[in-house]
C-alpha positions as CSV (number, residue, x, y, z in Angstrom):
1,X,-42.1,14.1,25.8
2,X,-41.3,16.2,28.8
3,X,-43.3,19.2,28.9
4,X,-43.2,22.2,31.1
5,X,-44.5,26.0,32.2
6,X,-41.9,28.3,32.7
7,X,-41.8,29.7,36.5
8,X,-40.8,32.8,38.1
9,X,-37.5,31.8,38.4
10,X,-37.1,30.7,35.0
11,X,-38.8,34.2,33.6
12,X,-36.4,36.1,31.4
13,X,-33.5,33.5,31.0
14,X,-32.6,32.2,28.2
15,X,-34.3,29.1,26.7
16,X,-31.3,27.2,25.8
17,X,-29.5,27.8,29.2
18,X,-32.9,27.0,31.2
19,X,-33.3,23.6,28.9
20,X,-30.0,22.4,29.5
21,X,-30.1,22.6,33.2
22,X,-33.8,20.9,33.0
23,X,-32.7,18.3,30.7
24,X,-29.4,17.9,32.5
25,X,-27.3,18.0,29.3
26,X,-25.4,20.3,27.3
27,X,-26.0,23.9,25.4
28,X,-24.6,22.2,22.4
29,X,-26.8,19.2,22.2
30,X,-29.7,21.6,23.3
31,X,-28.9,24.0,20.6
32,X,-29.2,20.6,18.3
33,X,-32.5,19.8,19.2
34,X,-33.6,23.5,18.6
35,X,-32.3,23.0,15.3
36,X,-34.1,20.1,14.6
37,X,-36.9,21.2,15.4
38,X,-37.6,19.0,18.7
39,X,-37.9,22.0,21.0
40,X,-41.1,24.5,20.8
41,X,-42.2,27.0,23.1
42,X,-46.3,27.2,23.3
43,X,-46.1,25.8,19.8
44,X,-43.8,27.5,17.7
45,X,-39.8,26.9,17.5
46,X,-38.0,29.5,18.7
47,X,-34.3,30.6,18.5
48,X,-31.9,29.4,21.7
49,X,-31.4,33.2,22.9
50,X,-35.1,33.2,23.5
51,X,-36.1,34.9,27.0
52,X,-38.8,33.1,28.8
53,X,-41.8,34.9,29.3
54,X,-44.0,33.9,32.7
55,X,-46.9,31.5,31.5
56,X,-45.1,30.0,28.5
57,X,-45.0,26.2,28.0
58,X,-42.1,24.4,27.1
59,X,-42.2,21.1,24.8
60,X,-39.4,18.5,24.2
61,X,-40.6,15.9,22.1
62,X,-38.2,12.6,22.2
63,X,-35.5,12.4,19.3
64,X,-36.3,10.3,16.2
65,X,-34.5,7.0,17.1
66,X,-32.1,6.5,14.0
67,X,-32.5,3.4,12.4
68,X,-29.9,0.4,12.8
69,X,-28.0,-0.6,9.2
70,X,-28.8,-4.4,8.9
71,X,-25.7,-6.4,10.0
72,X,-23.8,-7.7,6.6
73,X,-23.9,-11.0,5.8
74,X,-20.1,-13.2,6.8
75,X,-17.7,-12.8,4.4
76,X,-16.4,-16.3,3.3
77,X,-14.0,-17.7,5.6
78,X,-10.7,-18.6,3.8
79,X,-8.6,-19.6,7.2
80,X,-9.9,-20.2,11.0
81,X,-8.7,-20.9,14.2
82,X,-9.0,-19.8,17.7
83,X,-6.1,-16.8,17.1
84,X,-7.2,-15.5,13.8
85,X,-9.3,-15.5,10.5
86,X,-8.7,-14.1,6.9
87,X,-11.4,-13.7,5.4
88,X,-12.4,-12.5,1.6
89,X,-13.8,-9.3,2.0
90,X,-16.3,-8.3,-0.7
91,X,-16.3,-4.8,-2.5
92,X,-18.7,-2.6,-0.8
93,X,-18.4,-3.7,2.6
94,X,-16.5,-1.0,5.4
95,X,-14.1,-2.9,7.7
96,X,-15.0,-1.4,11.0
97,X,-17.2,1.3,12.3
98,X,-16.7,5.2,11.4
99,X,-18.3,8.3,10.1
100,X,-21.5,7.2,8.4
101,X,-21.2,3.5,9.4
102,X,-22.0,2.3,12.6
103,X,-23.4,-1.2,12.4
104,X,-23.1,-2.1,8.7
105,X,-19.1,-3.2,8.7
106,X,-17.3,-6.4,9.2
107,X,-16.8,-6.0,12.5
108,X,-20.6,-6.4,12.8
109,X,-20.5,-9.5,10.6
110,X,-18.3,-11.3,12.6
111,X,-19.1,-9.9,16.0
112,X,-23.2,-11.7,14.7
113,X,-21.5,-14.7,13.8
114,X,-20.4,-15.3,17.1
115,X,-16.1,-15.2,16.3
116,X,-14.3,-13.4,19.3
117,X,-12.7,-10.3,18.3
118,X,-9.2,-9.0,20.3
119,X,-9.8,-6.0,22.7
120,X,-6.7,-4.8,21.4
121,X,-7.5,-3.0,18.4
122,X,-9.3,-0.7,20.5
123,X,-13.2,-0.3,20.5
124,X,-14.0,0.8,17.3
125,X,-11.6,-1.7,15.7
126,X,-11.6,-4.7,17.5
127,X,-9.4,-8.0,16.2
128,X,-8.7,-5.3,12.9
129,X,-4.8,-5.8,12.3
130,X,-4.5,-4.5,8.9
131,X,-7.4,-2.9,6.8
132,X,-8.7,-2.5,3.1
133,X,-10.6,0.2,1.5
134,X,-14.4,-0.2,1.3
135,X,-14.7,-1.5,-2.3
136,X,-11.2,-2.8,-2.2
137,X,-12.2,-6.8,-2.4
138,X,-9.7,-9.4,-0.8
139,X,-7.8,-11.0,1.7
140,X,-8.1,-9.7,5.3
141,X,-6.4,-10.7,8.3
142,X,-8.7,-10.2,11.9
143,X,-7.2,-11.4,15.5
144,X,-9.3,-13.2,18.0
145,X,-6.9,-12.5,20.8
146,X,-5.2,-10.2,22.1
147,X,-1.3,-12.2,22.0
148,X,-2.1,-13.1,18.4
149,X,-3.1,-9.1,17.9
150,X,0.2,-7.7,18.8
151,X,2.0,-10.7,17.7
152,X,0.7,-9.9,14.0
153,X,0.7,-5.9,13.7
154,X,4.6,-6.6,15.0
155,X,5.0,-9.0,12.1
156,X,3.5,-5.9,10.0
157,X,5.7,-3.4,10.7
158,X,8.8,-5.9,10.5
159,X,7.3,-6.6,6.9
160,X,7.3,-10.2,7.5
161,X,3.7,-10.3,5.9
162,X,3.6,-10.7,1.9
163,X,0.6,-8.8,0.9
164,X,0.1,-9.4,-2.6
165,X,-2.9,-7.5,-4.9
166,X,-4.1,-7.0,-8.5
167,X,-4.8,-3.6,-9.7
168,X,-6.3,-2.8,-13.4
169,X,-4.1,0.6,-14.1
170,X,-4.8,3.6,-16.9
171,X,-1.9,3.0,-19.2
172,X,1.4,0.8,-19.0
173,X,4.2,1.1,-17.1
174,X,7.4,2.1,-19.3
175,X,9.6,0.0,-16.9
176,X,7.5,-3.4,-16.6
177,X,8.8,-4.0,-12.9
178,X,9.4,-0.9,-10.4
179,X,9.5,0.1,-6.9
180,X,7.7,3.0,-5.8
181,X,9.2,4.5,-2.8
182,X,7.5,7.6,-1.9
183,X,6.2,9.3,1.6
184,X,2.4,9.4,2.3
185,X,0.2,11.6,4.1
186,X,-2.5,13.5,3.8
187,X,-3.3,16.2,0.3
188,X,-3.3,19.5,2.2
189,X,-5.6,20.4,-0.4
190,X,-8.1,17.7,0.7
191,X,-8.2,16.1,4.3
192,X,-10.2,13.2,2.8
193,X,-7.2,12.3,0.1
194,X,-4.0,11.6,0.4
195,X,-1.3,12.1,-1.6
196,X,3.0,11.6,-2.2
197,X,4.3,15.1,0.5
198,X,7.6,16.0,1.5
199,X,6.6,15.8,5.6
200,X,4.7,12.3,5.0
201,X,5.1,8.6,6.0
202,X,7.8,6.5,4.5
203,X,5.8,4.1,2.0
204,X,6.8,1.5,0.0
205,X,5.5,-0.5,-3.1
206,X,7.0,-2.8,-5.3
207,X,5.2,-3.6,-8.6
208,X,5.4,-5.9,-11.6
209,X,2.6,-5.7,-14.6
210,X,1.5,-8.7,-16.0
211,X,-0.5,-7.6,-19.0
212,X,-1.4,-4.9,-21.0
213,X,-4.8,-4.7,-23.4
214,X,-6.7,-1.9,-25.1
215,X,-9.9,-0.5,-24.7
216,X,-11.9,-0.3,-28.0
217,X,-13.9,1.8,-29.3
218,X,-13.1,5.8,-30.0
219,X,-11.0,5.6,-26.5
220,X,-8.3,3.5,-28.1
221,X,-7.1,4.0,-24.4
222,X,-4.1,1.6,-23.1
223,X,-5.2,-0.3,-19.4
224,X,-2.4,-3.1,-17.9
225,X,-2.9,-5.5,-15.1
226,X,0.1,-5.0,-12.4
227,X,1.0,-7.1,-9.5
228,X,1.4,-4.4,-6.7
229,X,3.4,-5.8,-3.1
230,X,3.1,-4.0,-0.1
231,X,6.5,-3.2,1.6
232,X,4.6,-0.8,4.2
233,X,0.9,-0.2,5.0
234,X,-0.5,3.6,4.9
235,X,-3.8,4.0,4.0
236,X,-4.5,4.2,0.0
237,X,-0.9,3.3,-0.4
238,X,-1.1,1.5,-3.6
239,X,-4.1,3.9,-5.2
240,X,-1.7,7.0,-4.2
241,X,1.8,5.5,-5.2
242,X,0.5,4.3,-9.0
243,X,-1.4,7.4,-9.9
244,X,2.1,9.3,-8.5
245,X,3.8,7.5,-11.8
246,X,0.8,8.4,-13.7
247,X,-1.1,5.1,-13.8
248,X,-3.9,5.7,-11.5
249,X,-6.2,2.4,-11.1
250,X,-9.1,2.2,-13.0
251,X,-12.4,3.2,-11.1
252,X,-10.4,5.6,-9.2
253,X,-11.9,8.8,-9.6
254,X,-10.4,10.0,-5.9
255,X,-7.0,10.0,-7.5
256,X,-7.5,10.8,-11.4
257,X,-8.7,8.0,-13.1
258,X,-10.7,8.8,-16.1
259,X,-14.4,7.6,-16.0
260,X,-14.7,7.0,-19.7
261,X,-12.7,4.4,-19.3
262,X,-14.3,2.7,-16.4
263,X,-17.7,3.3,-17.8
264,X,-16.2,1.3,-20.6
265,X,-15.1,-1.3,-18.5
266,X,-17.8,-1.6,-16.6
267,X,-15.8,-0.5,-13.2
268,X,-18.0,0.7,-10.8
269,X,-15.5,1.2,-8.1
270,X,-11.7,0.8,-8.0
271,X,-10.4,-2.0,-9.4
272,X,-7.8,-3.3,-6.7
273,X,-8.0,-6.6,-5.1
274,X,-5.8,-8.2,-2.3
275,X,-5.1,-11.5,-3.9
276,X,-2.8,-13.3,-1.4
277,X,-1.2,-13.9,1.7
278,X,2.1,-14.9,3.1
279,X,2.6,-15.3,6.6
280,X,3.4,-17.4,10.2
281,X,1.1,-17.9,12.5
282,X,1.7,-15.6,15.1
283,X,1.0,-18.6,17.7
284,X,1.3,-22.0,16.3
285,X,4.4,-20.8,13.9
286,X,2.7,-22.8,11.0
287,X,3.2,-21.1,7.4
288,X,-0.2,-20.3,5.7
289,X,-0.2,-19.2,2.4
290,X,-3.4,-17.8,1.1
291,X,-4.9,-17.0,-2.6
292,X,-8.1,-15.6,-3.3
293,X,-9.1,-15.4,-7.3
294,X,-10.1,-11.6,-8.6
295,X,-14.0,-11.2,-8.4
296,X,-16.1,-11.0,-11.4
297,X,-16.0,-7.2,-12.5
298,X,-11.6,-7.4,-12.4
299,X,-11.6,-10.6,-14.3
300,X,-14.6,-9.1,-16.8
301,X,-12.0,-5.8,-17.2
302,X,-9.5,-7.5,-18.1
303,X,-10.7,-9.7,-20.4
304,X,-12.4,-6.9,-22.6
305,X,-8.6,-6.0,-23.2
306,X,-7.7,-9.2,-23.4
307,X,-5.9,-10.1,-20.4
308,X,-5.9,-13.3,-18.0
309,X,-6.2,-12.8,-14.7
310,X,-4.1,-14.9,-12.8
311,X,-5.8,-17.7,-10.0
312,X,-2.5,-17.7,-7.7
313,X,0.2,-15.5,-7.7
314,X,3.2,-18.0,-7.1
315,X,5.6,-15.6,-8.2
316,X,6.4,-12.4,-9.6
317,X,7.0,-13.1,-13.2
């Protein structure tokens, strides 16, 4: 706690100018500890304009240390090697630190277990060369060098990566294969959406249903299985480009899908998985192809309609 009495020189100044001189920091952050109550003058918290008065005392009492999220447990490993690592990502889990999660992300989980992350993706996203949403579950792709870094966000943006996922969709497609080629960027009626606009990214995806079930009940609501490819890579691509054609993915409340019908499925998040990968090693020039089976709630989904979730996707159908 530092603790002091206000001197003649200090007498009639303002307490948030004095404090940030004293505590050699900013008017902001001294205005934020006034507002949390961390600053009191002879007991009692007072507003930042407050003059000093000769003979007052002055308490800052140290800020409440926040506590740290616990690290997440590894992710399975599905490829390793001194350039890279894919691993299945769970639902739930945030790929690398931002608003609201600092130390609870895969980035933590591998930086614990020890694997070398590449410098490259910058501080706050270090090794990331591609991403998925928080309770997207799948397939993810992290550098552990810097050459394999570039070598791989280059093999991105030449789209010489097949990204492959499952999503359970509201409805059915009228044409059974389509591509969707639409710009993204963000809703200006919401910065935390995004959304097809005229001034946005050029995006890209290609998709092909597989099945189609119904949900029983009084909802007697239509729900199909499509096999969504990536052609480009903006963030929420696939959840904005299917509920653009009016088949938003089920669990999806961000971009209109109906929670009856998850409730009735049992989808407690959007149900989107990144199923497999295509690809060269950026170093070694080896071909890996990759499949990860659908987790427990997209395979329970689609069963209660009566679908069969595919293991590998070999092909398009």
């Amino acid at each position: 706690m530092t603790s002091f009495q206000v001197d003649d020189e200090q007498v009639g100044q303002r307490l948030d100018v004095v404090l940030a001189d004293v505590l050699e920091t900013s008017r902001n952050q001294v205005v934020a500890r006034l507002s949390a109550g961390e600053i009191t003058v002879d007991g009692r918290v007072v507003a930042k304009q407050h003059r000093l008065r000769v003979g007052e005392r002055v308490q800052v009492r140290a800020p409440e240390v926040a506590q740290a999220s616990p690290v997440p447990p590894l992710p399975p490993i599905r490829y390793q090697d001194e350039h890279l690592v894919v691993v299945a990502k769970p639902p739930g889990l945030v790929v690398h630190p931002g608003a609201g999660h600092r130390d609870d992300t895969l980035v933590q989980a591998l930086e614990a277990a020890g694997i070398p992350l590449a410098p490259a993706g910058g501080a706050e996203r270090p090794g990331i060369v591609h991403r998925l949403d928080r309770d997207t579950s799948g397939l993810l792709i992290v550098a552990c060098t810097d050459t394999a870094h570039e070598r791989l966000v280059a093999a991105l943006a030449a789209r010489e990566i097949d990204r492959r996922y499952l999503a359970v969709v509201i409805g059915e497609p009228t044409n059974a294969r389509g591509r969707i080629e639409a710009p993204i960027g963000r809703d200006p009626a919401s910065r935390t959406r995004f959304g097809v606009v005229a001034d946005g990214k050029p995006a890209v995806t290609r998709y092909v249903t597989w099945g189609s079930g119904t949900v029983g009940g009084e909802l007697r609501a239509t729900v199909s299985l499509v096999v969504c490819t990536l052609e480009t890579g903006r963030t929420h691509q696939i959840r904005v480009h299917l509920a653009a054609i009016g088949h938003p993915v089920v669990g999806d409340a961000t971009y209109g899908s109906r929670p009856a019908i998850a409730a009735a499925l049992g989808a407690g998040r959007p149900l989107l998985h990144a199923a497999s990968l295509r690809f060269t090693h950026p170093v070694t020039g080896q071909r890996i192809d990759l499949d990860e089976p659908p987790p427990d709630d997209l395979v329970a989904a689609c069963a209660q309609v009566g679908i069969t979730t595919p293991a590998v996707l070999d092909g398009e159908r």
